[in-house]
PABA-865928 format. One line per 2 residues: number of its first residue (from 1); their letters; for each residue x, y, z of N, C-alpha, C. Coordinates in Angstrom, 1 decimal. Layout:
REM PABA-865928
NUM) a) X/Y/Z/X/Y/Z/X/Y/Z | ...
END
This chain:
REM PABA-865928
1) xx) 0.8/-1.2/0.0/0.0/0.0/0.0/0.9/1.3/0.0 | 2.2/1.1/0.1/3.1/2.3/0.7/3.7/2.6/-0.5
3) xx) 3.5/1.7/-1.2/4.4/1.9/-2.6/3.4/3.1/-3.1 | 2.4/2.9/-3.0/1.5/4.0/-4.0/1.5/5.5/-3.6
5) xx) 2.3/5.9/-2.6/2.3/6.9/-2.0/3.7/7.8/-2.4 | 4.3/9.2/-3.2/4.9/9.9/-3.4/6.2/10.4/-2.4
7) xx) 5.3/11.0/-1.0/5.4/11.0/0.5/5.0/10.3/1.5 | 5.5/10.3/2.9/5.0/9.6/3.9/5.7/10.6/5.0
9) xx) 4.6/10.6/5.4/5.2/11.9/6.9/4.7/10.7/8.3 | 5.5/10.9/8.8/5.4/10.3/10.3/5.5/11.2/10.9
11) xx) 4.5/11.2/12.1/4.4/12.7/13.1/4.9/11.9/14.1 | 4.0/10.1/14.6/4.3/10.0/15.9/5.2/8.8/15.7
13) xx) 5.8/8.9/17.3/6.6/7.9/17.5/6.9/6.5/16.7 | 5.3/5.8/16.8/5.7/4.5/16.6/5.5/4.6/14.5
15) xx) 4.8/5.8/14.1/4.7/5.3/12.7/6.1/6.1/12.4 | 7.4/6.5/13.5/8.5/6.9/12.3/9.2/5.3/12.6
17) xx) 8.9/4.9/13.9/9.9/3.2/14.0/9.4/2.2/12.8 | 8.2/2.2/12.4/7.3/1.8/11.1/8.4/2.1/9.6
19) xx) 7.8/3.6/9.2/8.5/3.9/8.3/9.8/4.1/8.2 | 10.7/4.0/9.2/11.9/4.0/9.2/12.4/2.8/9.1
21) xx) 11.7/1.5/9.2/12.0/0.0/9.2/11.3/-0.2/7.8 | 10.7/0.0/7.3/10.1/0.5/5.3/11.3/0.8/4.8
23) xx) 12.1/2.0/5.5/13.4/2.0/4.5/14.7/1.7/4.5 | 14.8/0.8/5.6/16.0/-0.1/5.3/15.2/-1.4/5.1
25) xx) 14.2/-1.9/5.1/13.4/-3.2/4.1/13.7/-2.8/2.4 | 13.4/-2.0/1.9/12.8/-1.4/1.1/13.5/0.2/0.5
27) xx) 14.8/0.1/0.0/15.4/1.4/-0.1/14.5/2.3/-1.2 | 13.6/2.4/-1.7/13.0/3.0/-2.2/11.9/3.9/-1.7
29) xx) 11.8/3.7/-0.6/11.5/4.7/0.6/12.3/5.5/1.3 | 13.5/5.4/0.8/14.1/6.4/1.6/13.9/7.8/1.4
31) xx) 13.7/8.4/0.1/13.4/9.7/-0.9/12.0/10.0/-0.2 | 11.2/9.2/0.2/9.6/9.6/0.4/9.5/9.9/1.9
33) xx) 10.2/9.1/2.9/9.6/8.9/4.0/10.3/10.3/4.8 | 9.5/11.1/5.4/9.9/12.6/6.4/9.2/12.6/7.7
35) xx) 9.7/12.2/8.8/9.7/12.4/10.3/9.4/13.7/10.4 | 8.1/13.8/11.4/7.9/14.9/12.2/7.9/15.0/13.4
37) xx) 8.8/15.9/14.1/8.9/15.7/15.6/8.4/17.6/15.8 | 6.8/17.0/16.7/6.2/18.0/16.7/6.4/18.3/18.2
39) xx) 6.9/17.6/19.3/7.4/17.2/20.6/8.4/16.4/21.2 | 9.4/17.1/21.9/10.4/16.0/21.9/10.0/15.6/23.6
41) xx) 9.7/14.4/23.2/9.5/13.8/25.2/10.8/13.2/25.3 | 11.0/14.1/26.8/12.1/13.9/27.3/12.4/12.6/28.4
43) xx) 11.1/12.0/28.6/11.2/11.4/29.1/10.9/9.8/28.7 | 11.5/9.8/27.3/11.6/8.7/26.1/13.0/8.1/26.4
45) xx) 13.1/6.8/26.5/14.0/5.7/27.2/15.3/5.6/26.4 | 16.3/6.0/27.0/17.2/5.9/25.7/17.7/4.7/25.0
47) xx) 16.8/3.0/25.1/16.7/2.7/23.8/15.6/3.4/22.6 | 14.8/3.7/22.9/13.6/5.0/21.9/15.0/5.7/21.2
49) xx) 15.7/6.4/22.0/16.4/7.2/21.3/17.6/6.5/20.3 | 17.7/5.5/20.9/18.7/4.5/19.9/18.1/4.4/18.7
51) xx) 16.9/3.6/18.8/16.2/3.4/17.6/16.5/4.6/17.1 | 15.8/5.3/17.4/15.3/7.1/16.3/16.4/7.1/15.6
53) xx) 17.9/6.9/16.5/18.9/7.4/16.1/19.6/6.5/14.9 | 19.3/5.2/14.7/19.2/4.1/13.5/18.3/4.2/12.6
55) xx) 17.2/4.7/12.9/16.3/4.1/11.8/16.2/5.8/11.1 | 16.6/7.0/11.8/16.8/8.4/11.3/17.5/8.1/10.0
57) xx) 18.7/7.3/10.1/19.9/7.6/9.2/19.2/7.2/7.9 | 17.8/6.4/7.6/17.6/6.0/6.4/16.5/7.0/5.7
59) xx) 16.1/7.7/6.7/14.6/8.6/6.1/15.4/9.9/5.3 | 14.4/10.2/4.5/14.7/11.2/3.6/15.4/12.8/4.4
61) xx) 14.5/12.9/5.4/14.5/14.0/6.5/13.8/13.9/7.8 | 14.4/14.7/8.7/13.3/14.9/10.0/13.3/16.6/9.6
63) xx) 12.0/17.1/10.6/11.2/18.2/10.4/11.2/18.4/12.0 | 11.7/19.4/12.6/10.8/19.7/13.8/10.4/21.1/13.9
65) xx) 9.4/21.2/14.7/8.5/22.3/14.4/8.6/23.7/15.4 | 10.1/23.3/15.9/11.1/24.1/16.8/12.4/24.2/16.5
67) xx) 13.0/25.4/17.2/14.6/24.9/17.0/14.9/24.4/18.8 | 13.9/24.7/19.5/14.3/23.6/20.5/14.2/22.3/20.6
69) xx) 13.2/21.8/19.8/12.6/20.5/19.5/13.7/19.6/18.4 | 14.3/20.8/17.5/15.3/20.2/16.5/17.1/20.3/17.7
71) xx) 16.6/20.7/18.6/18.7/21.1/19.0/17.8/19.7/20.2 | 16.9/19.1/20.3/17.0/18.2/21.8/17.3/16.9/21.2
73) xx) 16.4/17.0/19.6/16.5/15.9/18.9/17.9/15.5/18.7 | 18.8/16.5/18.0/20.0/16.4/18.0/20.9/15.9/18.7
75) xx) 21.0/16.1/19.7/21.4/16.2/21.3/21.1/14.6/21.3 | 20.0/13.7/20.8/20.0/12.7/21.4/19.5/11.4/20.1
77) xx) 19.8/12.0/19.2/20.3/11.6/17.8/21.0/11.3/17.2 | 22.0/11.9/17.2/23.2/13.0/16.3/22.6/13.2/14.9
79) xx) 21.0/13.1/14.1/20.2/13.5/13.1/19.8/15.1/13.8 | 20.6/15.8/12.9/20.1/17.2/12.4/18.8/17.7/12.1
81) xx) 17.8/17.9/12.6/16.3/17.9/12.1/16.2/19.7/11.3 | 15.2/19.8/10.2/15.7/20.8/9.2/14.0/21.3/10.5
83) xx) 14.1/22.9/10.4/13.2/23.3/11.5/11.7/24.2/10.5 | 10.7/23.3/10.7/10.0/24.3/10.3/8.7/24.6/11.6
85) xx) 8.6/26.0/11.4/7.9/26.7/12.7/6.8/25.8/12.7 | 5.5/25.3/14.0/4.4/25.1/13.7/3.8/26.0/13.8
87) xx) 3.0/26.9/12.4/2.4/27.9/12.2/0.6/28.0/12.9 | 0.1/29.1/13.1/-1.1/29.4/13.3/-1.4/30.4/12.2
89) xx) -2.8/29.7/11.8/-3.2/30.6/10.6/-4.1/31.4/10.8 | -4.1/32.8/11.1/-5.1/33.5/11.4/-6.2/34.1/9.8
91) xx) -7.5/33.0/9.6/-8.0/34.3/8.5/-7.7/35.7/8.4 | -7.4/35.8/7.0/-7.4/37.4/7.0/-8.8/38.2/7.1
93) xx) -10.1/37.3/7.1/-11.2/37.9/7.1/-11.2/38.7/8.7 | -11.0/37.6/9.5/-10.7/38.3/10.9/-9.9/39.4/11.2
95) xx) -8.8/39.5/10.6/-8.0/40.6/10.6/-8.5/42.5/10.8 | -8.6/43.0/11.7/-9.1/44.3/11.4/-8.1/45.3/11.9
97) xx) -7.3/46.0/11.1/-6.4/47.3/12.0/-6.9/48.1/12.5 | -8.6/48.3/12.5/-8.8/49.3/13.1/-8.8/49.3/14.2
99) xx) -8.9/48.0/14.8/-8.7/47.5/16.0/-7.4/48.3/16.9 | -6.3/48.9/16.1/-4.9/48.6/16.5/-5.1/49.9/17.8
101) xx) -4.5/49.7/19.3/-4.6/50.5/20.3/-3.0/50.9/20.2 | -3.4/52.1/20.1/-1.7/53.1/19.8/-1.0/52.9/21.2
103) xx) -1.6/52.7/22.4/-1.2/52.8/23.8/-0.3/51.4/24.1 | -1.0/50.4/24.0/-1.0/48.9/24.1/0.0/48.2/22.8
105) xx) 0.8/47.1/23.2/1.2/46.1/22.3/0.9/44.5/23.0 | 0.0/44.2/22.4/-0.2/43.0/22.5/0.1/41.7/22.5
107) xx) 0.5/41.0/23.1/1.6/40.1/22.5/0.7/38.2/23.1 | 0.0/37.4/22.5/-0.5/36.3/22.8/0.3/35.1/22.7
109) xx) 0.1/34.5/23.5/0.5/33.1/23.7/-1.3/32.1/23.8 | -1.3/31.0/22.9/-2.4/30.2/22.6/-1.9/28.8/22.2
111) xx) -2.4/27.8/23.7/-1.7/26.5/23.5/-2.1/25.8/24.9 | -1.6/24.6/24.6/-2.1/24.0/25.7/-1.4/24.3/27.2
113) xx) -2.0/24.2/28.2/-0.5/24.8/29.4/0.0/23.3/29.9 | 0.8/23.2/29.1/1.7/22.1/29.8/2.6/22.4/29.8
115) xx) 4.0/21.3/30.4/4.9/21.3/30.9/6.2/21.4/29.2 | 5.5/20.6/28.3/5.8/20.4/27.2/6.1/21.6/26.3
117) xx) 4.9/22.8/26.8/5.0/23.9/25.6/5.7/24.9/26.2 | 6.3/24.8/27.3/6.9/25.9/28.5/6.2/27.0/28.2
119) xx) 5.5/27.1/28.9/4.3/28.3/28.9/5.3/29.6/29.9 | 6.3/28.8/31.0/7.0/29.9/31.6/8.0/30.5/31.0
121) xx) 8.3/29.8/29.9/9.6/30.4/29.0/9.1/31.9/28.5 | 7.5/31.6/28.0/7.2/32.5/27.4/6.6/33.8/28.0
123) xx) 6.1/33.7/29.3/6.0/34.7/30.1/6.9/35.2/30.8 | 8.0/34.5/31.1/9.4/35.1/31.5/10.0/36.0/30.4
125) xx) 9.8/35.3/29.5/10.4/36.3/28.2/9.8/37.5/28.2 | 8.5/37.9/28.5/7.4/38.5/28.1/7.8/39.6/29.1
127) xx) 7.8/39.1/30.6/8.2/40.2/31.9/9.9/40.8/31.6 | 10.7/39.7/31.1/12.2/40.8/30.8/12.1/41.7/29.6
129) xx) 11.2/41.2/28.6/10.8/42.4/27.4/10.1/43.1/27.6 | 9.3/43.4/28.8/8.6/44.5/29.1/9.3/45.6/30.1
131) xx) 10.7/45.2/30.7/11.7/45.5/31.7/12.1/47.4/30.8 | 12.0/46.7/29.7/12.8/47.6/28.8/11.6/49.3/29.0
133) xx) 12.5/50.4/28.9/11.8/51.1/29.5/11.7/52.2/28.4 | 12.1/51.7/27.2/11.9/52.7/26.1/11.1/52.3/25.0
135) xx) 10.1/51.4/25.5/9.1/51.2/24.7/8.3/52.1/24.1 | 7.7/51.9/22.7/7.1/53.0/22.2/5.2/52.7/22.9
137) xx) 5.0/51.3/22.9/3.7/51.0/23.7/3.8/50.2/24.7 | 3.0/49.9/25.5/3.1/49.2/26.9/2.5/48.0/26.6
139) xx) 3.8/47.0/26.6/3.3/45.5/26.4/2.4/44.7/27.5 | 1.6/44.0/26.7/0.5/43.6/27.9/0.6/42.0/27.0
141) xx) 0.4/41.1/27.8/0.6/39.2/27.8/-1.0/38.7/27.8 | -1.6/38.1/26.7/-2.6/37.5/26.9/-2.3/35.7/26.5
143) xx) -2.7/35.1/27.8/-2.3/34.3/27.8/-4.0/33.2/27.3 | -4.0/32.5/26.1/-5.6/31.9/26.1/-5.0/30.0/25.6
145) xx) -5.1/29.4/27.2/-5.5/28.0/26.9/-5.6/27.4/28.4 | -5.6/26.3/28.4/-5.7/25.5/29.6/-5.1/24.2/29.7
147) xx) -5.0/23.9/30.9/-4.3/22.5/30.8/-3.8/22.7/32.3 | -2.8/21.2/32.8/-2.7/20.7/34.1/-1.4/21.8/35.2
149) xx) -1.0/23.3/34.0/-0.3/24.3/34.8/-1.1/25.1/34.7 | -2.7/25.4/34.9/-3.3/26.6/35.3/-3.3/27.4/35.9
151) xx) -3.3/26.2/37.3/-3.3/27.2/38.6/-1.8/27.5/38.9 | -1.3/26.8/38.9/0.5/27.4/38.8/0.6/28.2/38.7
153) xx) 0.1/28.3/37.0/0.8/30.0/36.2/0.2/31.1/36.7 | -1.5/30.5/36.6/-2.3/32.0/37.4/-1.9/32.6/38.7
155) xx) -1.3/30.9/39.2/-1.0/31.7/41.2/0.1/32.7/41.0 | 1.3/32.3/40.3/2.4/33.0/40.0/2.1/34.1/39.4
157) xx) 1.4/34.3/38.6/1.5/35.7/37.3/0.1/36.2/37.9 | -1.0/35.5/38.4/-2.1/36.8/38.4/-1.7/38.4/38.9
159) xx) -1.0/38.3/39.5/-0.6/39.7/40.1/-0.2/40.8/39.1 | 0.4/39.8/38.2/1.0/41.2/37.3/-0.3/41.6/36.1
161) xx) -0.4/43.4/36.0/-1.7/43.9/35.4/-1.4/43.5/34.1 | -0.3/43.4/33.7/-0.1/43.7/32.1/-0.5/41.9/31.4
163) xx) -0.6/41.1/32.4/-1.1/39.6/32.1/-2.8/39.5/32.1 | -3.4/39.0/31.1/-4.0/38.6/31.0/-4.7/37.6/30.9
165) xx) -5.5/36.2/31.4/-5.3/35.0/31.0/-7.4/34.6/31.1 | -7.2/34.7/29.6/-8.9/34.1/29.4/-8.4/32.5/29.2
167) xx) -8.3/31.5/29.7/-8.6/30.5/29.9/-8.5/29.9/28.6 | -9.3/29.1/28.4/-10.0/27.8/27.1/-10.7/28.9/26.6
169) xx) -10.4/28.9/25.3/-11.4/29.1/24.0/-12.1/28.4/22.7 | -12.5/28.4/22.5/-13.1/27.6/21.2/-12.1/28.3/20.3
171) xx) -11.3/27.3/19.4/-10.8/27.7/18.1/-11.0/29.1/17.0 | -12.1/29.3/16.8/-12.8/30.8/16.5/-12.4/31.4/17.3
173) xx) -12.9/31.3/18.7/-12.7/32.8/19.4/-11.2/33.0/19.7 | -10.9/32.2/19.8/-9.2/32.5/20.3/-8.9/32.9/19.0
175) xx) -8.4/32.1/18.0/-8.1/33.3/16.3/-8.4/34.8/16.4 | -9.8/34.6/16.7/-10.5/36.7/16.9/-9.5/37.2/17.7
177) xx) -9.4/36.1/18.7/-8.5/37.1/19.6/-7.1/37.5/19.3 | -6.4/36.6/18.5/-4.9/36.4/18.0/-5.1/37.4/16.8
179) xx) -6.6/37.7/16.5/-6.2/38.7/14.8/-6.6/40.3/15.4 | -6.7/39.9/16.8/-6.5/42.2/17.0/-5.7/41.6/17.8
END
């Protein structure tokens, strides 16, 4: 059935151990078959990483969808993964400038809160880029998802005014919110 296919992308774990065992069966998969590492679990056994690190050498490419996700892979690979961002598409219908507040710079974070997407990297980042004191607008953090660091992040950050954190959204409304 694999023959009939141009491409083969593997996102998870067990279908790259799959297609990565397709292309040393089968070297005519090696041109088609592309790993995606959209998460590096760190807490994957290092024979997992052995494998990855064998059955990598035969795939066409890995993809990760970070450059932290591509330098961990590395780190426990020695396969180079080529990085492409995972993007959010905001319709342009949503898009409105008139929206834009000359006072305020808005800057969103929208994702799950786990431990996985370091939700603190990015509001750490957010409080030392707001440090800066020759801002032309006053950055303010809206933070929109949920997950098992809620209360964490809220106990820690509710305090600060420039944080804002609406919770869960529905797909739609969070985009609305990501397009002003």
């Amino acid at each position: 059935m694999l023959d009939s296919y141009d491409l083969i992308f593997a996102h998870m774990i067990w279908s790259q151990y799959w297609a990565g065992l397709m292309c040393i069966i089968d070297k005519s998969f090696r041109n088609k078959v592309t790993w995606i590492e959209h998460n590096v679990y760190q807490n994957r056994k290092n024979v997992e990483w052995k494998i990855l690190s064998l059955l990598g050498k035969f795939v066409n490419e890995v993809i990760a969808v970070s450059s932290e996700v591509s330098d961990f892979f590395y780190s426990r690979t020695s396969i180079k993964p080529k990085v492409i961002h995972n993007p959010i598409v905001v319709p342009k219908k949503l898009i409105g400038f008139s929206k834009f507040n000359k006072k305020y710079f808005d800057i969103a974070v929208y994702g799950r809160l786990v431990h996985q997407k370091n939700s603190f990297l990015a509001i750490n980042s957010f409080l030392k880029f707001s440090e800066h004191n020759n801002l032309r607008h006053l950055p303010r953090l809206i933070i929109i998802g949920d997950g098992p660091l809620k209360e964490k992040i809220f106990g820690e950050f509710s305090s600060h005014r420039d944080i804002k954190f609406l919770g869960y959204n529905k797909r739609d409304e969070a985009l609305k919110t990501l397009a002003e």
